[in-house]
PASE-410905 format. One line per 4 residues: for each residue z, x, y of N, C-alpha, C. Coordinates in steps of 0.05 Angstrom, whole numbers, plus 5000, padded with zeros to 4 digits. Each point is the difference from the previous one (the first is absolute). Example, Ala and Ser with C-alpha at 12.3 -4.5 7.8 and 13.67 -1.06 7.14 Angstrom:
BEGIN
5156/5264/4886/5000/4982/5024/5000/5018/5024; 4986/4993/5021/5001/5016/5024/5014/4985/5022
REM end
This chain:
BEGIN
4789/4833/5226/5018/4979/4992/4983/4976/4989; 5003/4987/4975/4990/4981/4995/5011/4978/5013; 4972/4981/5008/5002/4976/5015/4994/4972/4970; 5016/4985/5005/4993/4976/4986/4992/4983/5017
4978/4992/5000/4984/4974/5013/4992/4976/4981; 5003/5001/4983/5000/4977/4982/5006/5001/4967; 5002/4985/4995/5010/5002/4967/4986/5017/4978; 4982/5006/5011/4983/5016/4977/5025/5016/4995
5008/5028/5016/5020/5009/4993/5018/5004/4989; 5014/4980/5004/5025/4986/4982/4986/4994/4976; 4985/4986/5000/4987/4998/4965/5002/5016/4991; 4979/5031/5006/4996/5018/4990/5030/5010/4989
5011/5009/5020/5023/5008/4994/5013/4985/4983; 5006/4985/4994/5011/4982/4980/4985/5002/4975; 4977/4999/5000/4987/5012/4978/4998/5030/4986; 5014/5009/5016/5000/5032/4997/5037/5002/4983
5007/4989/5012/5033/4993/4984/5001/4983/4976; 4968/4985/5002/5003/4995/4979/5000/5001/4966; 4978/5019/5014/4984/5029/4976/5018/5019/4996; 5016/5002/5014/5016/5019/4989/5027/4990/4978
5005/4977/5020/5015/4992/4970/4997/4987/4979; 4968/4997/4995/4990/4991/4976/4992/5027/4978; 5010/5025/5018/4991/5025/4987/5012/4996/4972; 4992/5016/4978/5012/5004/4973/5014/5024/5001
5018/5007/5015/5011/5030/5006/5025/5008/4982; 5014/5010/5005/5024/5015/4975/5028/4990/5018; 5016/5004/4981/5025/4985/5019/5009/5018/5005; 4999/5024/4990/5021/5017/5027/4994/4999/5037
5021/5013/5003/4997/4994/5040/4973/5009/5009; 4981/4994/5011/4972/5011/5009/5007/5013/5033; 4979/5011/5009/4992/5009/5017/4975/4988/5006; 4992/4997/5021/4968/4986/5008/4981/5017/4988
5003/5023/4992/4984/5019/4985/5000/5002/4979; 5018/4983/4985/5005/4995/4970/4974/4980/4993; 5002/4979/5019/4972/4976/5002/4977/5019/4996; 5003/5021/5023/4973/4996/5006/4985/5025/4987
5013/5019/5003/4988/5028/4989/5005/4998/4965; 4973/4999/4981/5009/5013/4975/5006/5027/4988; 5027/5000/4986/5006/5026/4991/4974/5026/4998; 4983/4997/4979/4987/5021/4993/4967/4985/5017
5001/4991/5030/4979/5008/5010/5005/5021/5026; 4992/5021/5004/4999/5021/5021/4989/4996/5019; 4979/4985/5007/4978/4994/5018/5023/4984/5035; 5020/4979/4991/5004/4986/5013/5023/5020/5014
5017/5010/4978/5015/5018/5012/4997/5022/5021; 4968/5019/4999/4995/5007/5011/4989/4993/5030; 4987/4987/4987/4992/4979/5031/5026/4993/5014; 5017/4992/4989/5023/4988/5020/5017/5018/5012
5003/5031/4984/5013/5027/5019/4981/5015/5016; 4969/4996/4995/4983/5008/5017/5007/4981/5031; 4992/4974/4996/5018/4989/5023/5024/5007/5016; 5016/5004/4989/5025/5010/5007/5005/5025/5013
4993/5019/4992/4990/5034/5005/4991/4999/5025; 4974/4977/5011/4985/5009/5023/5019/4990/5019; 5008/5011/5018/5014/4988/5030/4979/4984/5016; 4969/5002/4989/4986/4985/5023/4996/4969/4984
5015/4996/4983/4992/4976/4990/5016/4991/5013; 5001/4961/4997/5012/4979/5014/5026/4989/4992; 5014/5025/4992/5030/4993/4981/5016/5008/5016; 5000/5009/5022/5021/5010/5034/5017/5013/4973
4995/5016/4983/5031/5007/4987/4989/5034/5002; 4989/5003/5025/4995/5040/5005/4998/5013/4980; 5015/5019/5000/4983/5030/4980/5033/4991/4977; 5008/4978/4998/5018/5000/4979/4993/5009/4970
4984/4991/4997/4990/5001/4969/4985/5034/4994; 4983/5009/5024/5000/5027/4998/5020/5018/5002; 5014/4994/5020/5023/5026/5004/5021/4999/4972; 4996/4978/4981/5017/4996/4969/4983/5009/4984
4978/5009/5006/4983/5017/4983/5001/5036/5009; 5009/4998/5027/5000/5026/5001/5022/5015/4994; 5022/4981/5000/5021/5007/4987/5008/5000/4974; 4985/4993/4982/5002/5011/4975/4974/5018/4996
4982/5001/5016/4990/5030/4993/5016/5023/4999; 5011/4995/5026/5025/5023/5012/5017/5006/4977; 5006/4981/4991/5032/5002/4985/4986/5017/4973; 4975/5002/4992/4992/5008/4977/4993/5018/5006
4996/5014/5028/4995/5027/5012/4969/5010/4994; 4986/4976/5011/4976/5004/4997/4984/5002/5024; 5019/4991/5020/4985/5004/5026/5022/4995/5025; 5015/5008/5016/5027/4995/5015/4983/4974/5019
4980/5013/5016/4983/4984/5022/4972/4999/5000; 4988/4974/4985/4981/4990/5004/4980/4995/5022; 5015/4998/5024/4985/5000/5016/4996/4970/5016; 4983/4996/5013/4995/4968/5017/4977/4983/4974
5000/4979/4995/4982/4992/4979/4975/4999/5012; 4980/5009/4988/4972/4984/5014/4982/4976/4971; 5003/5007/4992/4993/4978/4976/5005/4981/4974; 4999/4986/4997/5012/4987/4973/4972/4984/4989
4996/5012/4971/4972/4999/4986/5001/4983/4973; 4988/4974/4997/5012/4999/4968/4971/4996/4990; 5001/5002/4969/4975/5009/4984/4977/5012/5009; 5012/5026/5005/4978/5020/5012/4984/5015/4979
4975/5002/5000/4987/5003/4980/4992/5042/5005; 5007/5006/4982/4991/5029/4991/4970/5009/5001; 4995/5025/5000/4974/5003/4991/4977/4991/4979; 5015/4994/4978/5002/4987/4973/5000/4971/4994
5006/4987/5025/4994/4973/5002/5033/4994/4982; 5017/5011/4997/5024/4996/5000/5028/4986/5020; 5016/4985/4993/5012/4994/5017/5029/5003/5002; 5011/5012/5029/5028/5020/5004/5017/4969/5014
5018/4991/4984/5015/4973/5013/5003/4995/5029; 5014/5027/5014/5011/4999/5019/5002/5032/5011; 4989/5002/5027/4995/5020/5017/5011/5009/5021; 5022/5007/5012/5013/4999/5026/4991/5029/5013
4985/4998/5008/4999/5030/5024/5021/5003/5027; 5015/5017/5004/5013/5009/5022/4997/5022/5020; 5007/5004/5016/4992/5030/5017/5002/5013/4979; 5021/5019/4985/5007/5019/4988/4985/4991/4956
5001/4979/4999/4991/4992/4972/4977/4985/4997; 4986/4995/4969/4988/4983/4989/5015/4994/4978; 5006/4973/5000/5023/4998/4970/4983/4976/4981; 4992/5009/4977/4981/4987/4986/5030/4985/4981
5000/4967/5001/5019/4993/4974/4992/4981/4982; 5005/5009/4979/4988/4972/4980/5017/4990/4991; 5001/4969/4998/5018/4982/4993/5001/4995/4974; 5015/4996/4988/5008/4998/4967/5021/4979/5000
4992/4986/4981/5024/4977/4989/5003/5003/4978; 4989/4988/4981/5002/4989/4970/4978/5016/4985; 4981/5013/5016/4973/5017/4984/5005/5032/4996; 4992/5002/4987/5007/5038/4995/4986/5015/5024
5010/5012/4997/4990/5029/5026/4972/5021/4987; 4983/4979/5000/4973/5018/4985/4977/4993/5026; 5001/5005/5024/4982/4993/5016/4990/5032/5010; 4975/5003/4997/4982/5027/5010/5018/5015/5026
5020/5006/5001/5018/5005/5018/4990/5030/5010; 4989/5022/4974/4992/5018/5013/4969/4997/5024; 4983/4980/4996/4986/4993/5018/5018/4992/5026; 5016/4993/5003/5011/4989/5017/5012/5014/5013
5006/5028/4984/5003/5026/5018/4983/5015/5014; 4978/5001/4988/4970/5016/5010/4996/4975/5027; 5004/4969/5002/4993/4992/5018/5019/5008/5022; 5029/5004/4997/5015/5002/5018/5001/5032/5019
4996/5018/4979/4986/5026/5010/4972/5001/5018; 4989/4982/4985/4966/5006/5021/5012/4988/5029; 5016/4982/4996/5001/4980/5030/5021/5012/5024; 5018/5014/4981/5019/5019/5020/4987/5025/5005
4978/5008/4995/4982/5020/4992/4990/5009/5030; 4983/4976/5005/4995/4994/5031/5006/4989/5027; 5029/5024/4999/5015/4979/5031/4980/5003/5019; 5007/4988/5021/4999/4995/5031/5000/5026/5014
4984/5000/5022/5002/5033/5013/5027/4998/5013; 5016/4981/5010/5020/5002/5007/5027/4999/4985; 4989/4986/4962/5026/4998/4992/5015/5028/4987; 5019/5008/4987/5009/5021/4977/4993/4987/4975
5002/5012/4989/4987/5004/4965/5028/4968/4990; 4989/4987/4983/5027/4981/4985/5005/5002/4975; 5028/4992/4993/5004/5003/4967/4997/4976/4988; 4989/5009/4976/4988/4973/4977/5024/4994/4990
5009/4974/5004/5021/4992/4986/4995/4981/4980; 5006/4998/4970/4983/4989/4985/5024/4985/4984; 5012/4974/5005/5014/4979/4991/4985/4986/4972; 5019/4998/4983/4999/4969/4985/5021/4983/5000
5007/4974/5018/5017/4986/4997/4999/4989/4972; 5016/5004/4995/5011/4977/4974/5034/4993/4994; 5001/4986/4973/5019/4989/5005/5030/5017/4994; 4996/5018/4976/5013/5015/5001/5001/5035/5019
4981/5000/5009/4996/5029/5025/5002/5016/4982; 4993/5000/4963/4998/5020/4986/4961/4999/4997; 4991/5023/4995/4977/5008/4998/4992/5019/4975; 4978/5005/4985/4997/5020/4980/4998/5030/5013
5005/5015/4983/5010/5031/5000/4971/5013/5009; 4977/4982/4992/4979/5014/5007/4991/4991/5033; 5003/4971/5004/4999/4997/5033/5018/5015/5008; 5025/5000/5001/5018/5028/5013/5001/5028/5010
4975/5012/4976/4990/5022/5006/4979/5002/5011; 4995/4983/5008/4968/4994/5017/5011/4986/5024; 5025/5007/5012/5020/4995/5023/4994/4979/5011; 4997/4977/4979/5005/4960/5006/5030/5002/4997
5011/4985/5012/5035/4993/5003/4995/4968/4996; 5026/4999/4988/5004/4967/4994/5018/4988/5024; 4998/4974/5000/5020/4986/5020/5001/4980/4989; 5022/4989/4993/5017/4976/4990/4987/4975/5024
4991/4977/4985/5005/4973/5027/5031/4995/5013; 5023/5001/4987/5017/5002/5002/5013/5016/5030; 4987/5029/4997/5007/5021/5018/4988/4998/5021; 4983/4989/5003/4974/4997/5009/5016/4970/5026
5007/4983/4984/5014/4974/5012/5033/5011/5019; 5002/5011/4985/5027/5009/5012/5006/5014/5020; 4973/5024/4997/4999/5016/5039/4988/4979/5020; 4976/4981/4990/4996/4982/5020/5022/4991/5014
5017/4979/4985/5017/4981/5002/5016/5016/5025; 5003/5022/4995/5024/5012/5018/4988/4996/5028; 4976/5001/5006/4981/5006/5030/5002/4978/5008; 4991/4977/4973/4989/4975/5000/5023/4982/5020
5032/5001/4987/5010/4985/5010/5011/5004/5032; 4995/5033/5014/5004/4999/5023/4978/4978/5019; 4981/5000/4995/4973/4998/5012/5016/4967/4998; 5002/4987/4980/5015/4968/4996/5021/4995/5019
5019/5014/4997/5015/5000/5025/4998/5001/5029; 4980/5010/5008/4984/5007/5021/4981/4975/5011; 4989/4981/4974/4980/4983/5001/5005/4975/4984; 5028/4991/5000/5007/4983/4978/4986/4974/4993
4977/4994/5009/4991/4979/5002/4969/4999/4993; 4993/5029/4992/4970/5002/5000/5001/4988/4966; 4977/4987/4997/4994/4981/4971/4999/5019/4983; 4982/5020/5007/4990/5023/4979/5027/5013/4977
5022/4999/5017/5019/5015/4999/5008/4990/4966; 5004/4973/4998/5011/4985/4974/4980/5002/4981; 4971/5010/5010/4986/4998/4980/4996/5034/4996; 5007/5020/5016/5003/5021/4988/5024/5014/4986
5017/4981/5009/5031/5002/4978/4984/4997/4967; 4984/4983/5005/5002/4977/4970/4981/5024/4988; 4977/5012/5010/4987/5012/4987/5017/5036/4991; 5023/5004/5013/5010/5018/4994/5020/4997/4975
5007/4964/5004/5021/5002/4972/4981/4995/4983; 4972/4993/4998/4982/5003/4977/4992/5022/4992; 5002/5022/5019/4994/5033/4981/5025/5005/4988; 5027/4990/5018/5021/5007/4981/5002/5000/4974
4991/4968/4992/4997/4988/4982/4977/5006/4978; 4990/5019/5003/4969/4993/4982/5012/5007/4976; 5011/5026/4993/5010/5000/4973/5018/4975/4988; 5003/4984/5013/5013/4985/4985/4990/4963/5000
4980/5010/5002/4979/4971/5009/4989/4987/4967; 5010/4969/5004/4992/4994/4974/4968/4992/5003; 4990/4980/4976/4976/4993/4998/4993/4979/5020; 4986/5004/5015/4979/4982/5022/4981/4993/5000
4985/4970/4999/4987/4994/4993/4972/4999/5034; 4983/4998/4981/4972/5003/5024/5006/4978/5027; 5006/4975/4995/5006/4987/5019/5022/5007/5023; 5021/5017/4995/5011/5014/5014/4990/5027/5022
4987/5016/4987/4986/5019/5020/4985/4977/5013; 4973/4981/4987/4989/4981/5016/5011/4992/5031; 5020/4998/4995/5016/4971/5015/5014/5026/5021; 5000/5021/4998/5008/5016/5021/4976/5012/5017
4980/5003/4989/4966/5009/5008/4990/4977/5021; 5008/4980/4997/4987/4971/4998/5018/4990/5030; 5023/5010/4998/5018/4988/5016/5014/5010/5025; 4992/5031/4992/5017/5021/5017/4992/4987/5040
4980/4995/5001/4999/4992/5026/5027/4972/5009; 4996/4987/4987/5010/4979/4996/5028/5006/4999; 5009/5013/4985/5036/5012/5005/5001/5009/5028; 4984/5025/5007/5001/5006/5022/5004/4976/5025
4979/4986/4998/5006/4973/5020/5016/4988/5010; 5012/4987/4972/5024/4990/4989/5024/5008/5019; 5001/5027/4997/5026/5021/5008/4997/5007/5028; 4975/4995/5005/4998/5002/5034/5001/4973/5018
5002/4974/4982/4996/4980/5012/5039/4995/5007; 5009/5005/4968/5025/4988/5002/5024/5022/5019; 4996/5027/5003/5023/5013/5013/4982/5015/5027; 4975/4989/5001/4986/5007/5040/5002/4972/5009
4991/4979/4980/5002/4980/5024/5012/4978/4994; 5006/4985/4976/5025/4987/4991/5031/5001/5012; 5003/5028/4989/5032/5005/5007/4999/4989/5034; 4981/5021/5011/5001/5000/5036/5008/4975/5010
4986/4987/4991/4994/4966/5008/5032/4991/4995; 5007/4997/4977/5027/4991/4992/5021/5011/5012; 5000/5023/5010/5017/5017/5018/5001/4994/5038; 4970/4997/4999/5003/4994/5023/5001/4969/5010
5013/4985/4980/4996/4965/5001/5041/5011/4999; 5006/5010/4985/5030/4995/5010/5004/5021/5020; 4989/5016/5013/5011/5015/5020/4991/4986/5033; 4984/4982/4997/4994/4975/5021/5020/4980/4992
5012/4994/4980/5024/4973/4991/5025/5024/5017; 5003/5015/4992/5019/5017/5006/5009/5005/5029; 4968/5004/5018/4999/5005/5031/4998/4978/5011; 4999/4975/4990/4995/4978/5006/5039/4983/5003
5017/5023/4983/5024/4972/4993/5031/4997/5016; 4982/5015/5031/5025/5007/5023/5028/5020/4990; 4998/5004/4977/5011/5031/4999/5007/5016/5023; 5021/5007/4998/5021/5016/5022/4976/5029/5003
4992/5006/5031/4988/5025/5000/4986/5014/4972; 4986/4977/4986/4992/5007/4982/4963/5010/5003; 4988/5017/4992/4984/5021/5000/4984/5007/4969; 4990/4982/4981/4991/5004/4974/4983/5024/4991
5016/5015/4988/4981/5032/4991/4992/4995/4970; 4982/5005/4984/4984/4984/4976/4991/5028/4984; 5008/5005/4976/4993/5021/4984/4992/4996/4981; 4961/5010/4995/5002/4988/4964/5004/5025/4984
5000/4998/4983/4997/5026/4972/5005/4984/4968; 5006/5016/4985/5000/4993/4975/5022/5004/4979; 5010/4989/4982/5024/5012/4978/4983/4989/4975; 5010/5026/4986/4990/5007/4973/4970/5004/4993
4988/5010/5021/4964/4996/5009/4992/4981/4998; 5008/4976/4990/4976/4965/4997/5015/4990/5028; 5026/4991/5007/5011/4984/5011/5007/4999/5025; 4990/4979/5014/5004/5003/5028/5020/4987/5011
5001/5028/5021/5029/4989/5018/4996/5006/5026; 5021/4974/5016/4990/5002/5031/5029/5002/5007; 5010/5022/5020/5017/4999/5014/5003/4983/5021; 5017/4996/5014/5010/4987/5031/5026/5004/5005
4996/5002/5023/5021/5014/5011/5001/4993/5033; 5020/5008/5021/4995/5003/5030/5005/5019/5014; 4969/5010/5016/5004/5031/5018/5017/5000/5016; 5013/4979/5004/5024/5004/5013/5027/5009/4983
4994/5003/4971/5030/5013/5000/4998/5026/4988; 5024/5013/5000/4997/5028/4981/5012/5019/4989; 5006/4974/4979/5018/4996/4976/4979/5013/4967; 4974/4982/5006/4990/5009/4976/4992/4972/4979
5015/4986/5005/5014/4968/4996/4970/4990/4992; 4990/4982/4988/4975/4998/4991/5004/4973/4986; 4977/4974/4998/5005/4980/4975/4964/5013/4978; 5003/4996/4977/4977/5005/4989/4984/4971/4983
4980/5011/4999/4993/4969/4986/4980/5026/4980; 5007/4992/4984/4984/5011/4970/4988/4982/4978; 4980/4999/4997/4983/4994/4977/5003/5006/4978; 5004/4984/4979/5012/5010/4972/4967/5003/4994
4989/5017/4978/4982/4998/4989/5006/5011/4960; 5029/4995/4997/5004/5014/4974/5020/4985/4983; 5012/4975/5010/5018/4978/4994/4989/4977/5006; 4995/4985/4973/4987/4979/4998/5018/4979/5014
5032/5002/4998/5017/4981/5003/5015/5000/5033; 4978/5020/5017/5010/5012/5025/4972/4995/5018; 4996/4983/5019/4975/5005/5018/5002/5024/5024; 5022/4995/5006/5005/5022/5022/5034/5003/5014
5006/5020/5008/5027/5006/5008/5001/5004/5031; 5025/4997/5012/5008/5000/5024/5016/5023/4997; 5006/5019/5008/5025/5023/5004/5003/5008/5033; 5024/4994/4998/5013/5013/5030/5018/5017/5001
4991/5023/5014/5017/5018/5002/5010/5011/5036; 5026/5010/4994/5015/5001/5029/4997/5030/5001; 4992/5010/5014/5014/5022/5006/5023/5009/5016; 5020/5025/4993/5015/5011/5019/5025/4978/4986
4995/4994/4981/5027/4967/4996/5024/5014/4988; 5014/4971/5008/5031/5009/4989/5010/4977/4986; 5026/5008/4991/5004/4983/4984/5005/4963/5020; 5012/5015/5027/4994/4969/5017/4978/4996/5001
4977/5009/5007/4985/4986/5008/4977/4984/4975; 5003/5014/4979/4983/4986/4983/5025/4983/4992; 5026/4993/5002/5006/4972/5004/5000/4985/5007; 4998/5005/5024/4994/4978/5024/4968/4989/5001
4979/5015/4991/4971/4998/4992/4995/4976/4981; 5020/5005/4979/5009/4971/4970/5016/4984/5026; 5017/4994/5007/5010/4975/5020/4974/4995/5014; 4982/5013/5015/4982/4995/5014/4979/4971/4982
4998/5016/4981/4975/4984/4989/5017/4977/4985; 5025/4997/4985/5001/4986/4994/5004/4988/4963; 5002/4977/5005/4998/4999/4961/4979/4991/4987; 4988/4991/5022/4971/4993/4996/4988/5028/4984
5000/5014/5014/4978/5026/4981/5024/5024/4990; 5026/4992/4995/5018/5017/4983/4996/4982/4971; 5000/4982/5001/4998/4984/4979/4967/4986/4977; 4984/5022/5017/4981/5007/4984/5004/5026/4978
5016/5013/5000/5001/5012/4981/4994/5031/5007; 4991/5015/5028/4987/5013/5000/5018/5018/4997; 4981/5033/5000/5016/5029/4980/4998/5020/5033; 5031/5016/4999/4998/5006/5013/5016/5036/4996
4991/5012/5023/5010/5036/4992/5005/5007/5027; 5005/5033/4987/5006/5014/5022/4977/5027/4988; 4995/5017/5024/4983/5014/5004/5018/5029/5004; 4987/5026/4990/5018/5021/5003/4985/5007/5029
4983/4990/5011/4988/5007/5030/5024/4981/5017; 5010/4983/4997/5018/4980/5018/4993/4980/4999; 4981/4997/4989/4990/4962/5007/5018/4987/4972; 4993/4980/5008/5015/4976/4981/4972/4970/5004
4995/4999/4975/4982/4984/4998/5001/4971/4979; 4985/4983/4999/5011/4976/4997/4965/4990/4988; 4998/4989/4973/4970/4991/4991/5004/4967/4989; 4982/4977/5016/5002/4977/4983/4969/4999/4989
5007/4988/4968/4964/4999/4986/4990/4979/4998; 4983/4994/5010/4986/4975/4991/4975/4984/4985; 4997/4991/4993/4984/4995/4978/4968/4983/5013; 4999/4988/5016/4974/4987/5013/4992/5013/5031
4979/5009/5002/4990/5013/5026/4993/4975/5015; 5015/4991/5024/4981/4989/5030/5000/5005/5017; 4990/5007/5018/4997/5021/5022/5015/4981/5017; 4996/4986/5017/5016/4975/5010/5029/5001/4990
5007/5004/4982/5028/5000/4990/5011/5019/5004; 4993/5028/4992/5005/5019/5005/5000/5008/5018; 4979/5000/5030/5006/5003/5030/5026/4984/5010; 4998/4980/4984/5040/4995/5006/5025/5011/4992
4987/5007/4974/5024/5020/4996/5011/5021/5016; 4975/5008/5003/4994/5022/5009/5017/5006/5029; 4999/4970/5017/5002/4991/5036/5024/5006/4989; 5022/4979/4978/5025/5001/5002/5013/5024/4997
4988/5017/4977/5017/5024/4999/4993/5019/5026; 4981/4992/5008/5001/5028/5024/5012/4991/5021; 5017/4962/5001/5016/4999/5027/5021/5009/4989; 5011/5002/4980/5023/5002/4985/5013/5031/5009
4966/5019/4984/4999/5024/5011/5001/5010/5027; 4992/4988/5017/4993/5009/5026/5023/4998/5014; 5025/4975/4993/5014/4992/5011/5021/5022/4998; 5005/5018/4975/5010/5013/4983/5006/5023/5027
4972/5013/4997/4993/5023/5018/5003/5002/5028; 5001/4978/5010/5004/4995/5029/5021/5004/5007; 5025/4971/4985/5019/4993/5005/5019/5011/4985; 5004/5011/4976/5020/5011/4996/5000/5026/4987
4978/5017/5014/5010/5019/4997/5006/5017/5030; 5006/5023/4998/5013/5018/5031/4985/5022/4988; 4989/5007/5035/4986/5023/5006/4971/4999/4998; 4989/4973/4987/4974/4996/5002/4982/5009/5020
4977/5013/4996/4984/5016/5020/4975/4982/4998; 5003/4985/5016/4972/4978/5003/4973/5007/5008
REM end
């Protein structure tokens, strides 16, 4: 968890937001990989799915990114089961003083892949077979013999007629993004809060994307080379120890405001992957009933939203909920629904963040709420 102990930090960081939006970038919608990775360089790309691939790296996001590789081997029926991984290799040099992009050895494989963007497919590839033969050549007295699996990612997963017959297979970035994604987003659900997670979304909608990547200029890859620690930081400062703090300053306002048998349970996670949101709620009820406080990060004319939702409600009781609170906060304007799960929920937006202000909000709607749950409903299981 990053600790801030003095302003350097905040500088930095502020300086890091700042470079970015002094970038010269293209106006369509970006991805953080739009900044940072250039179209027709391979090098960065590689490096950044070599990362991803190894489960022992420091991305807590497990064998996600491999097991989306083994599943489009599979699907191309090149190999059903790979095996447990033992290595991930990048610019491994040949006999020849040649170099093979990317290396994955498994129990059952050696899968040699070369990365392709924007350059033709003329790289000594048959060396790259003699290296992959000599090396599966000599297992382990304990292992079985492995198969050479011999990849070129690129963008279209089309390849020439003569690599084909010399049994290289192509793989789309595309295809490639798409079996991840499927592993990727259980592991997110599981871990909704790990930093890595938004930055391995971003680098997956950038392979999506490569065919369709306009012109990028050098200061852009720069500024992602230059910075990547620094994002990382960033993302660990504001949703490990930011949010916490702010959550746990109204869940002390909250346990602090003589509330009926009230009991504060505190949930963080995220909507739309940037935006943070903190639940509250009381373990005393169990309804489902929840107030949220969400962080806009995508509406300039919105700082952050309040939504409350009831569970188990009816048409009385989310009336009596509006009498509860009043015209004071009906007459803010706020938007309100119904849920095909049962809840019925209620959002006011507001435009300036103060923590202080908002822990009040916060106190009133949850006596409003609490009062709700206690007192007028039947059968409550406390």
């Amino acid at each position: 968890m990053t600790k801030l102990n003095d302003t350097s930090h905040f500088d930095r960081f502020e300086a890091l937001i700042s470079e970015f939006r002094a970038l010269d970038s293209t106006e369509k919608e970006m991805n953080f990989f739009d900044v940072g990775v250039r179209g027709h360089f391979e090098n960065p790309t590689t490096e950044l799915l070599s990362f991803f691939l190894d489960p022992a790296k420091p991305h807590d996001l497990g064998d996600s990114f491999f097991k989306g590789l083994e599943a489009a081997i599979a699907k191309d029926k090149m190999l059903l089961d790979l095996g447990e991984l033992e290595s991930v290799e990048t610019e491994v040099v040949t006999q020849n003083g040649k170099r093979i992009d990317l290396v994955v050895e498994t129990e059952n494989a050696l899968i040699l892949i070369e990365c392709k963007i924007y350059h033709h497919q003329n790289n000594p590839f048959d060396e790259y077979t003699a290296f992959g033969n000599n090396r599966i050549s000599k297992p382990n007295q304990d292992s079985s013999p492995k198969k050479l699996i011999k990849l070129v990612l690129c963008l279209s997963g089309k390849i020439s007629p003569d690599l084909t017959a010399k049994d290289w297979k192509g793989l789309s970035y595309n295809d490639l993004a798409q079996h991840i994604e499927q592993n990727l987003s259980i592991t997110i659900l599981n871990n909704p809060y790990n930093k890595w997670a938004l930055f391995a979304r971003e680098f997956l909608l950038h392979l999506k994307g490569l065919n369709t990547m306009t012109k990028i200029n050098e200061n852009e890859i720069n500024f992602l080379t230059e910075n990547l620690d620094g994002f990382a930081q960033l993302s660990d400062y504001i949703y490990n120890d930011l949010m916490p703090k702010i959550g746990e300053q109204i869940k002390l306002k909250l346990n602090a405001s003589d509330l009926k048998d009230f009991n504060c349970k505190v949930k963080h996670s995220k909507w739309y992957y940037y935006e943070p949101v903190i639940r509250f709620s009381n373990l005393n009820w169990s309804t489902g009933s929840d107030i949220v406080l969400w962080l806009k990060a995508n509406d300039s004319e919105v700082a952050y939203k309040i939504n409350l939702h009831i569970g188990k409600q009816s048409d009385e009781l989310t009336e009596q909920f509006k009498a509860l609170i009043g015209d004071l906060w009906m007459d803010l304007q706020p938007e309100a629904w119904h849920e095909v799960n049962g809840y019925w929920g209620i959002s006011w937006s507001f435009k300036t963040f103060d923590l202080e202000a908002v822990s009040e909000q916060m106190v009133e709607l949850m006596r409003h709420l609490n009062d709700l749950e206690l007192n007028y409903r039947t059968g409550l299981v406390e």
